[in-house]
LOTI-780246 format. One record per residue: y, x, z of N, C-alpha, C in turn. Coordinates in Angstrom, 2 decimals, padded with zeros to 5 digits. Example, Ala and Ser with C-alpha at 12.3 -4.5 7.8 and 13.67 -1.06 7.14 Angstrom:
<sites>
+---------+---------+---------+---------+---------+---------+---------+---------+---------+
|    n.py |    n.px |    n.pz |   ca.py |   ca.px |   ca.pz |    c.py |    c.px |    c.pz |
+---------+---------+---------+---------+---------+---------+---------+---------+---------+
| -005.69 |  013.19 |  007.80 | -004.50 |  012.30 |  007.80 | -003.30 |  013.20 |  007.80 |
| -002.25 |  012.85 |  007.08 | -001.06 |  013.67 |  007.14 |  000.03 |  012.90 |  007.87 |
+---------+---------+---------+---------+---------+---------+---------+---------+---------+
</sites>
This chain:
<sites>
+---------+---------+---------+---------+---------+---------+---------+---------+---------+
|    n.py |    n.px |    n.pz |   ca.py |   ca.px |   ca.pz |    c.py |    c.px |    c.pz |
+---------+---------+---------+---------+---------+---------+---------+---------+---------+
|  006.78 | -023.40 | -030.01 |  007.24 | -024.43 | -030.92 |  006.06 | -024.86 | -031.79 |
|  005.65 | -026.52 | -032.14 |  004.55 | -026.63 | -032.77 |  004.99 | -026.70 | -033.97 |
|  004.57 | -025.62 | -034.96 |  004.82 | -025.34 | -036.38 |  004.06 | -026.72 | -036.72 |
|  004.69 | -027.08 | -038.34 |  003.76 | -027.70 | -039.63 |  002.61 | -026.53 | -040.06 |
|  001.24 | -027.94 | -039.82 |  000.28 | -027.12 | -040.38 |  000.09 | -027.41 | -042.05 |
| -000.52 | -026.45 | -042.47 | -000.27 | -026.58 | -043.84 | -001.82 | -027.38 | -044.43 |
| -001.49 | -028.16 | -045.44 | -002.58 | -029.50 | -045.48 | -003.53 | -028.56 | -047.13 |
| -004.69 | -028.98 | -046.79 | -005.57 | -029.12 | -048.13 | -004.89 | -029.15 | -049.34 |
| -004.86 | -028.33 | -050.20 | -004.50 | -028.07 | -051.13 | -002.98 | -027.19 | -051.48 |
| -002.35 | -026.88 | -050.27 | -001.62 | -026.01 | -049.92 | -002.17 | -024.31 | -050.69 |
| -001.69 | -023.65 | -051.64 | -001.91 | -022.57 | -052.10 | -002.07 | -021.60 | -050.73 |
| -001.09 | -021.68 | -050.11 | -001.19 | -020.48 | -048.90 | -002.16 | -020.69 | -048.65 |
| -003.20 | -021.75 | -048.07 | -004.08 | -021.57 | -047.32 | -005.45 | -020.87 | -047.83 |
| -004.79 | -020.73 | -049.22 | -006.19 | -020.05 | -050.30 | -006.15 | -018.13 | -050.06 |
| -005.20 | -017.60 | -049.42 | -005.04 | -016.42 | -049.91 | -005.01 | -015.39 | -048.91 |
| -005.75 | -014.02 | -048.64 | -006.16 | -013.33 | -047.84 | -005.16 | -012.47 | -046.95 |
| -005.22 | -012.90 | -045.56 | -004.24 | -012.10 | -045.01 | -004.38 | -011.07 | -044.26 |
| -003.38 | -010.46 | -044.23 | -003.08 | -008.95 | -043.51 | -003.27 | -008.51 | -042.38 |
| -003.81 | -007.56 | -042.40 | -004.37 | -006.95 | -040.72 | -002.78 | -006.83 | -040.20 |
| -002.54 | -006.88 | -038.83 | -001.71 | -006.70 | -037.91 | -001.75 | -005.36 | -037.79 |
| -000.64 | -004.98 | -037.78 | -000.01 | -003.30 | -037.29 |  000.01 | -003.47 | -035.79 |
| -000.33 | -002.68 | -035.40 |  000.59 | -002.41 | -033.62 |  002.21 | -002.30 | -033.94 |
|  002.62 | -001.54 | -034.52 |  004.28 | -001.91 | -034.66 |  004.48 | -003.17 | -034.82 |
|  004.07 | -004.31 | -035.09 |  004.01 | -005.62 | -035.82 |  003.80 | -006.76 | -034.23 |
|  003.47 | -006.13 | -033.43 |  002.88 | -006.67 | -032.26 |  003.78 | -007.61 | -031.27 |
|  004.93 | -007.02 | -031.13 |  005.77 | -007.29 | -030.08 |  006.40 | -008.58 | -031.05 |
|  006.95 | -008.27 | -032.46 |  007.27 | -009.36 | -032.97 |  006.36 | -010.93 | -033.44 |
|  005.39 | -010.36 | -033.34 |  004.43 | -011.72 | -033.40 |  004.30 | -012.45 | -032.18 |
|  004.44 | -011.82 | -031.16 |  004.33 | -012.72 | -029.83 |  004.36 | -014.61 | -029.85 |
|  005.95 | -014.89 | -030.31 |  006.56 | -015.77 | -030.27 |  005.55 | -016.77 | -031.10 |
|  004.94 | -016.52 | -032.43 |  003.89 | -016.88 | -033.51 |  002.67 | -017.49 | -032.24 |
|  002.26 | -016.51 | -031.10 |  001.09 | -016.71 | -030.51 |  001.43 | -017.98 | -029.80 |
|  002.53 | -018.08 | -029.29 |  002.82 | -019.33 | -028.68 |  002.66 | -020.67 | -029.58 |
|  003.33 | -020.40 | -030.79 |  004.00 | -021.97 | -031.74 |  002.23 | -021.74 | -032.05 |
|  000.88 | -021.16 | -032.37 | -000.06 | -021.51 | -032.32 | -000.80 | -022.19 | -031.16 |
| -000.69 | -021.87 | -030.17 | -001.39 | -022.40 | -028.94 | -000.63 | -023.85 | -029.12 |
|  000.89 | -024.06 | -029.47 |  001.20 | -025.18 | -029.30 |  000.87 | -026.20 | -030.68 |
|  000.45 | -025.47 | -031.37 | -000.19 | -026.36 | -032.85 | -001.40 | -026.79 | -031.90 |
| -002.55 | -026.48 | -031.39 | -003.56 | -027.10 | -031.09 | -003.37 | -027.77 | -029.99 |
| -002.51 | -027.33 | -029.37 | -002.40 | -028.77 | -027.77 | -001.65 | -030.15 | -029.17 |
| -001.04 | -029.95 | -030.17 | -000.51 | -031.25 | -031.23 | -001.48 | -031.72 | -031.41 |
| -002.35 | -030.81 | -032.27 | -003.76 | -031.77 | -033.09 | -004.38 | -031.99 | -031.70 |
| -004.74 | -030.92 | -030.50 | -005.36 | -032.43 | -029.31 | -004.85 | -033.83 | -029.49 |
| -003.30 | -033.98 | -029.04 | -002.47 | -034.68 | -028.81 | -002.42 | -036.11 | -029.89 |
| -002.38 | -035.37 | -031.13 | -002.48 | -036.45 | -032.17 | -004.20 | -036.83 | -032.56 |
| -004.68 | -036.08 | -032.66 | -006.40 | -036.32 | -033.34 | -007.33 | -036.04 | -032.29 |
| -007.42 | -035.71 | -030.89 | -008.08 | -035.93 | -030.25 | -009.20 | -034.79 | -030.66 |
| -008.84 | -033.87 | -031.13 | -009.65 | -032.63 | -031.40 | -008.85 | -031.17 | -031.65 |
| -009.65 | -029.88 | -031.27 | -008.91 | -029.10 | -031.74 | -008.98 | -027.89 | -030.60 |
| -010.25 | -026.56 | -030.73 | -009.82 | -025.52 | -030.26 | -009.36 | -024.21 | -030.79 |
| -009.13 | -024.21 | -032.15 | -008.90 | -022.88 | -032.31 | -007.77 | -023.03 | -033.70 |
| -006.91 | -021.87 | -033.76 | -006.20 | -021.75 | -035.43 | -005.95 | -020.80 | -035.90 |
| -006.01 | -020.41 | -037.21 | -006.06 | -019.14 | -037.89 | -004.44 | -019.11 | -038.17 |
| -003.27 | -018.31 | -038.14 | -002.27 | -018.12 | -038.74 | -001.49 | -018.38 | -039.95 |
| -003.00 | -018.40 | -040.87 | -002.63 | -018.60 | -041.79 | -002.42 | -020.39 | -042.56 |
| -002.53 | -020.81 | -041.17 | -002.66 | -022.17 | -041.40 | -001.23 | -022.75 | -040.97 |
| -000.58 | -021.82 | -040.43 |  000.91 | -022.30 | -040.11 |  001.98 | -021.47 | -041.20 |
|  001.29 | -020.79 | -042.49 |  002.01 | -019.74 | -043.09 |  002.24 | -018.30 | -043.03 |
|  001.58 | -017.97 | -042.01 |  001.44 | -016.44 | -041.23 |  000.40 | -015.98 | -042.17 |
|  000.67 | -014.99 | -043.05 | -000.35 | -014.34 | -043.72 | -000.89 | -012.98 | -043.06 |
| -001.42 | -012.96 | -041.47 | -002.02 | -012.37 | -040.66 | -003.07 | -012.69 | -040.18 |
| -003.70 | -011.06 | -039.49 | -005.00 | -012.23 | -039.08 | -005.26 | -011.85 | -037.79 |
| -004.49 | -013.22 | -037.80 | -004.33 | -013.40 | -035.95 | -005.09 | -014.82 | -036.03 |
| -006.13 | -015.25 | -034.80 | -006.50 | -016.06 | -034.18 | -006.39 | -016.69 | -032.96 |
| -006.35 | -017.78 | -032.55 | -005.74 | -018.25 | -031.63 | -006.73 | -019.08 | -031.09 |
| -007.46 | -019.35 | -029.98 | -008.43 | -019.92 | -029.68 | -007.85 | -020.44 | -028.23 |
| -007.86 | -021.74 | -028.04 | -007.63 | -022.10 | -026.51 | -008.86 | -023.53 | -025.85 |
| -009.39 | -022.61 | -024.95 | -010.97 | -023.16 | -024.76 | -010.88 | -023.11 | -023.38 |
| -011.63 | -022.37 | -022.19 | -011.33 | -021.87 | -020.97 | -010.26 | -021.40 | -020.39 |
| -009.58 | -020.28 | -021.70 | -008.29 | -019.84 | -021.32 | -008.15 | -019.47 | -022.85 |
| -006.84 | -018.88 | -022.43 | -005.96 | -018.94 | -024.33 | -006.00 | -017.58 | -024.53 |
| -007.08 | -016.99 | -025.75 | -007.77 | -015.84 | -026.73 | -006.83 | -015.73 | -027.71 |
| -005.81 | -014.30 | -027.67 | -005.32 | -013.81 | -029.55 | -006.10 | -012.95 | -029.28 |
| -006.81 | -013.25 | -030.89 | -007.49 | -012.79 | -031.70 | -006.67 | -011.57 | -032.36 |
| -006.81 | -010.69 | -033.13 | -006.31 | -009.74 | -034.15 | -007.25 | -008.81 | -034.53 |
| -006.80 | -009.01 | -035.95 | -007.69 | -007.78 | -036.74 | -009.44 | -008.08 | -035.92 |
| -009.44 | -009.43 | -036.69 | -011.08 | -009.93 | -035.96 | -012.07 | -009.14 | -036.91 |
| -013.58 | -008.95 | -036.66 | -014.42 | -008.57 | -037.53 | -015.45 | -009.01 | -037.03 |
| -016.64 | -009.15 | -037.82 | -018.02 | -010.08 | -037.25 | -019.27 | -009.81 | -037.96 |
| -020.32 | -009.35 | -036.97 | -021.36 | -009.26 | -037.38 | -022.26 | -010.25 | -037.09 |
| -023.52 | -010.94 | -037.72 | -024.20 | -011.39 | -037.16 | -025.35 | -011.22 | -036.84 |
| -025.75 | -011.98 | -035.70 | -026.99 | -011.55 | -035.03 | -028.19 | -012.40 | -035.63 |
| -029.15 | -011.90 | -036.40 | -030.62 | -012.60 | -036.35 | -030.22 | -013.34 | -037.78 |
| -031.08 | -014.15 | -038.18 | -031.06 | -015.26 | -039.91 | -030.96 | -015.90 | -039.44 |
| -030.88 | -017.00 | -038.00 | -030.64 | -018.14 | -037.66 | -028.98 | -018.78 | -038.26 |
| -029.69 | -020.30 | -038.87 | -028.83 | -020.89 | -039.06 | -028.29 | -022.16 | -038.50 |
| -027.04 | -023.08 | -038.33 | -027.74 | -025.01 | -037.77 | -026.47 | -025.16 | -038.93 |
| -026.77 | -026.47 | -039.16 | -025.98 | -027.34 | -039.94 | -025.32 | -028.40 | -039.27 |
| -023.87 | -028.68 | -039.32 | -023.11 | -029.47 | -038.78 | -021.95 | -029.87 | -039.28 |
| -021.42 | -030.68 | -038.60 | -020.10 | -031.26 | -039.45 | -018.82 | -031.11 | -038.79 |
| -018.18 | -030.29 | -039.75 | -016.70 | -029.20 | -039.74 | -015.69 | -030.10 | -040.08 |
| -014.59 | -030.03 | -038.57 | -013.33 | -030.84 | -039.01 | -012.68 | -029.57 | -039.02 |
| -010.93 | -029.55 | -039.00 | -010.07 | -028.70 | -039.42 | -008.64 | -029.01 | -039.81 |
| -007.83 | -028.84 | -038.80 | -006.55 | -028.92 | -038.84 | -005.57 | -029.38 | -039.98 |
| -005.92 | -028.65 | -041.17 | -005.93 | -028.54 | -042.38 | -006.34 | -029.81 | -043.20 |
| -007.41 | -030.25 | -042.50 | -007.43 | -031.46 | -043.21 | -008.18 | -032.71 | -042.08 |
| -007.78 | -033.43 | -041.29 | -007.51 | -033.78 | -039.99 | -008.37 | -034.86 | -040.10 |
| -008.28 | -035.12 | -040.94 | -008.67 | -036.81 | -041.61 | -010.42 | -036.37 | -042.12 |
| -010.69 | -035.54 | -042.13 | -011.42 | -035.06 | -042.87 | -012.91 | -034.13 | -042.35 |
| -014.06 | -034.75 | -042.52 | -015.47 | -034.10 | -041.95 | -016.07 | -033.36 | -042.78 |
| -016.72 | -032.31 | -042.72 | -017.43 | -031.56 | -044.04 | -018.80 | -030.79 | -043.49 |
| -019.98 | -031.53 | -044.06 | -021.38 | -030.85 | -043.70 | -021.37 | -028.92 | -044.07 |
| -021.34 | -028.03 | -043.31 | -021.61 | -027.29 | -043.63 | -022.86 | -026.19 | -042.74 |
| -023.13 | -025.13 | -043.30 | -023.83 | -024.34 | -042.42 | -023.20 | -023.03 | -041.85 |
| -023.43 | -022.49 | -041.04 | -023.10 | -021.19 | -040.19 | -024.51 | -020.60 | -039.40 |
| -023.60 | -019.74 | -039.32 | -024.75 | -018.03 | -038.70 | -024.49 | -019.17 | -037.26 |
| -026.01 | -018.94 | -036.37 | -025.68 | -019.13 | -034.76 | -025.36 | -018.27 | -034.05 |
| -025.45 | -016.96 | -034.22 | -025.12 | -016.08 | -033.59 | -024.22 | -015.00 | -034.17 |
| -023.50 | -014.86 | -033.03 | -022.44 | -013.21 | -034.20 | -021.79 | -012.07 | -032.87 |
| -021.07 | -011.28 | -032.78 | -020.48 | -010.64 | -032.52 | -019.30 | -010.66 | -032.78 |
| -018.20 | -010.86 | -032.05 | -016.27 | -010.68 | -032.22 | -016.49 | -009.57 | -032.04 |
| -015.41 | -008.53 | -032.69 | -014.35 | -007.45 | -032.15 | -013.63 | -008.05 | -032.67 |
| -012.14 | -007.29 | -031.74 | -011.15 | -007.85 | -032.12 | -010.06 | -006.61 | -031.13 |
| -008.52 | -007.06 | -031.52 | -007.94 | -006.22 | -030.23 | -006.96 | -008.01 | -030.14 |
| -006.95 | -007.39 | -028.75 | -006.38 | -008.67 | -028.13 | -004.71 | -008.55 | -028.20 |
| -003.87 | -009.22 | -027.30 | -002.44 | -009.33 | -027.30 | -002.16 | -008.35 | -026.93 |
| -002.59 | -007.34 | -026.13 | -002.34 | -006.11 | -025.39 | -002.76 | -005.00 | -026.28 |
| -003.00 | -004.83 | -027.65 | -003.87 | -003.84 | -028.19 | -005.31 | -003.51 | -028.09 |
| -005.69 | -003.93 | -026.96 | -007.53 | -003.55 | -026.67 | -008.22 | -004.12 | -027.18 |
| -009.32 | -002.94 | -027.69 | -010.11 | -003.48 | -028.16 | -011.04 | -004.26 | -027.21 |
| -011.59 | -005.49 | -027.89 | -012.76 | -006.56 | -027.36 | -013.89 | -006.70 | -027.93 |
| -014.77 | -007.15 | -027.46 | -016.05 | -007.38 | -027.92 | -016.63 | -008.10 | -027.34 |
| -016.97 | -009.64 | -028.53 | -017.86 | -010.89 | -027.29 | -018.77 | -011.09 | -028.39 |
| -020.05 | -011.50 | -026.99 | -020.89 | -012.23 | -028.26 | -020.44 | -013.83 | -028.28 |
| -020.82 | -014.52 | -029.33 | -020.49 | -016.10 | -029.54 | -022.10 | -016.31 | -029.84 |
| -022.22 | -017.74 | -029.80 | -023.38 | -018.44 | -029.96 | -023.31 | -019.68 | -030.10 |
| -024.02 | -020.36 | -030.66 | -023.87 | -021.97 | -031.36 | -022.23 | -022.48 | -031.60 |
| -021.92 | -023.63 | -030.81 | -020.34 | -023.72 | -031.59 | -019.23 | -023.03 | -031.56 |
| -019.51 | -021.88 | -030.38 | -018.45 | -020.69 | -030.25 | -018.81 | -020.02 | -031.61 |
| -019.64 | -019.48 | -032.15 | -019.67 | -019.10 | -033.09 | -019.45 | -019.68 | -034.45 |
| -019.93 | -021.39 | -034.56 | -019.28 | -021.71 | -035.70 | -017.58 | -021.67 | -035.73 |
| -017.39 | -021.98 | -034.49 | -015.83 | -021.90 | -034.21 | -015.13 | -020.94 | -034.86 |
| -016.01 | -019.61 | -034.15 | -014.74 | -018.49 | -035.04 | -015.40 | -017.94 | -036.43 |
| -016.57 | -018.52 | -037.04 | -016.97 | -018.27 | -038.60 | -015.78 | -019.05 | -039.17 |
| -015.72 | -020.18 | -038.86 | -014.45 | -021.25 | -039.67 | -012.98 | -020.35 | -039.26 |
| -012.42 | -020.06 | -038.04 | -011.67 | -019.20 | -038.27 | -011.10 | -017.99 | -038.88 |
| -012.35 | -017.77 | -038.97 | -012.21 | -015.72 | -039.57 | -012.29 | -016.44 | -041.62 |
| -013.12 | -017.40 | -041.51 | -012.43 | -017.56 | -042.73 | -011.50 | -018.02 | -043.51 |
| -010.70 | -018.81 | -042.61 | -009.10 | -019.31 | -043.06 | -008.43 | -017.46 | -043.31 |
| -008.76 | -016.63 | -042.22 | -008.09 | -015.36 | -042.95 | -008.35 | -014.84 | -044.40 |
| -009.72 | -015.10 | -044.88 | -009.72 | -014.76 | -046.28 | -009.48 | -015.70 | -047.25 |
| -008.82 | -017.05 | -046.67 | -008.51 | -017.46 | -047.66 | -009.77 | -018.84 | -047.75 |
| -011.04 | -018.94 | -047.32 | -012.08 | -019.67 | -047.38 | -011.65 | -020.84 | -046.27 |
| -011.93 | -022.35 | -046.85 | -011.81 | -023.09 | -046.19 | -013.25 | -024.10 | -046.00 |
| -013.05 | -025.14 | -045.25 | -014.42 | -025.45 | -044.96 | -015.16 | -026.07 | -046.35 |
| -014.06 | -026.79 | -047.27 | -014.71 | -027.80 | -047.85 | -015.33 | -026.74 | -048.83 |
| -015.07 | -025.47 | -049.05 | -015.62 | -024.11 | -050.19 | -017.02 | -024.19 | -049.15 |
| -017.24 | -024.68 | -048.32 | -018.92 | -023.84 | -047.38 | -019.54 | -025.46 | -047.93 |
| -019.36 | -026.46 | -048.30 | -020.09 | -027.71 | -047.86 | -021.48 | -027.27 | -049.01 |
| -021.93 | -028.20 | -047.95 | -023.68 | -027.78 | -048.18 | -023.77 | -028.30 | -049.73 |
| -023.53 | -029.37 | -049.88 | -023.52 | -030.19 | -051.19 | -022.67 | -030.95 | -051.57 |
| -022.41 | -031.51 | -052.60 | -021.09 | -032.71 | -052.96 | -020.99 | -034.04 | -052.75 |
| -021.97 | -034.04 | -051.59 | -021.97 | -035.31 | -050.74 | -021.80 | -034.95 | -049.53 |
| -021.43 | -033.93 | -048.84 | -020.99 | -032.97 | -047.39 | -019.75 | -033.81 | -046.89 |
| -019.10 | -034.79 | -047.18 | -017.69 | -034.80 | -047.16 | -017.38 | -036.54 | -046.26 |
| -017.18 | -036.60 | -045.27 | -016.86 | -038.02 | -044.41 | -015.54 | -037.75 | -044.07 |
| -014.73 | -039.30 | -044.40 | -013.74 | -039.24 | -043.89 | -013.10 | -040.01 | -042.26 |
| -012.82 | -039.62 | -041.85 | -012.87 | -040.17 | -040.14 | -011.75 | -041.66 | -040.22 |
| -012.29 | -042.68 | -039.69 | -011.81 | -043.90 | -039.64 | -010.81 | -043.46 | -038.34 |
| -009.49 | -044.42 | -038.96 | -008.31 | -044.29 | -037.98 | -008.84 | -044.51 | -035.84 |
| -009.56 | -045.65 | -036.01 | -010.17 | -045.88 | -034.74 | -010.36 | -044.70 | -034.29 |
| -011.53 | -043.70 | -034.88 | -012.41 | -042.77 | -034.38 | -011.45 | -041.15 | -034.04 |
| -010.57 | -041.36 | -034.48 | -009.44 | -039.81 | -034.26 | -009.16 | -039.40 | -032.78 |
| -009.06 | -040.15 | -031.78 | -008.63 | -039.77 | -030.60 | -010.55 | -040.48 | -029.54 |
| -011.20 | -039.81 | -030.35 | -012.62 | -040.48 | -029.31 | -013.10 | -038.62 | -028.90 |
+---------+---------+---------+---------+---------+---------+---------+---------+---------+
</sites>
């Protein structure tokens, strides 16, 4: 089911959520779906859109949802990064759809995570796979993009034309 995502300035989306229990597992299932089907929406409507944090549909968990090659839950993510390399680019976001924001990210990192099945995982990411899930892992604490913008001119708003290009 494609949940309402919750928009910019929404309190929930400010506030840090909860690691997943394994007891907690079997009942979240249904959650993993209405996420995969939030991002086939924002495809559908905005012509963008691979990944969503939980907490962007009200789920104060930290489950990730990534559908790219094939469809990734995330849980109980953690991330190291590899090397000082940085690139600068411009961050859209579910959350605020309409909305571009210059920011910077690590190029390289490390996922763990345990997947839908409990196991643990471990990938490396690199360039936009990795900004991908830096912007994700921080909707779990609560950090959204426009808190990373480089400066207070970071901020374009996307002309109606340009949403489905």
């Amino acid at each position: 089911m494609e949940r309402e995502i919750l928009l910019l300035g929404d309190p929930r989306l400010y506030e840090i959520a909860e690691e997943v229990k394994r007891e907690e597992l079997e009942g979240l299932r249904p959650a993993f779906e209405d996420l995969f089907d939030c991002i086939r929406g924002v495809r559908r409507d905005y012509g963008f859109g691979r990944a969503i944090a939980a907490p962007q549909i009200g789920l104060q968990k930290r489950v990730i949802c990534i559908l790219t090659d094939k469809p990734y839950v995330i849980l109980n993510p953690t991330l190291e990064f590899i090397g000082q390399e940085q690139m600068e680019l411009m961050d859209d976001c579910m959350s605020f759809p309409n909305l571009l924001v210059r920011v910077r990210r690590r190029r390289h990192c490390i996922l763990r995570y345990r997947d839908e099945n409990w196991n643990l995982q471990e990938m490396r990411m690199d360039d936009d796979m990795a900004e991908l899930i830096q912007h994700e892992y921080d909707h779990l604490d609560g950090i959204l993009a426009t808190m990373r913008a480089v400066d207070d001119k970071a901020f374009i708003m996307r002309k109606q034309e340009d949403r489905t290009k």
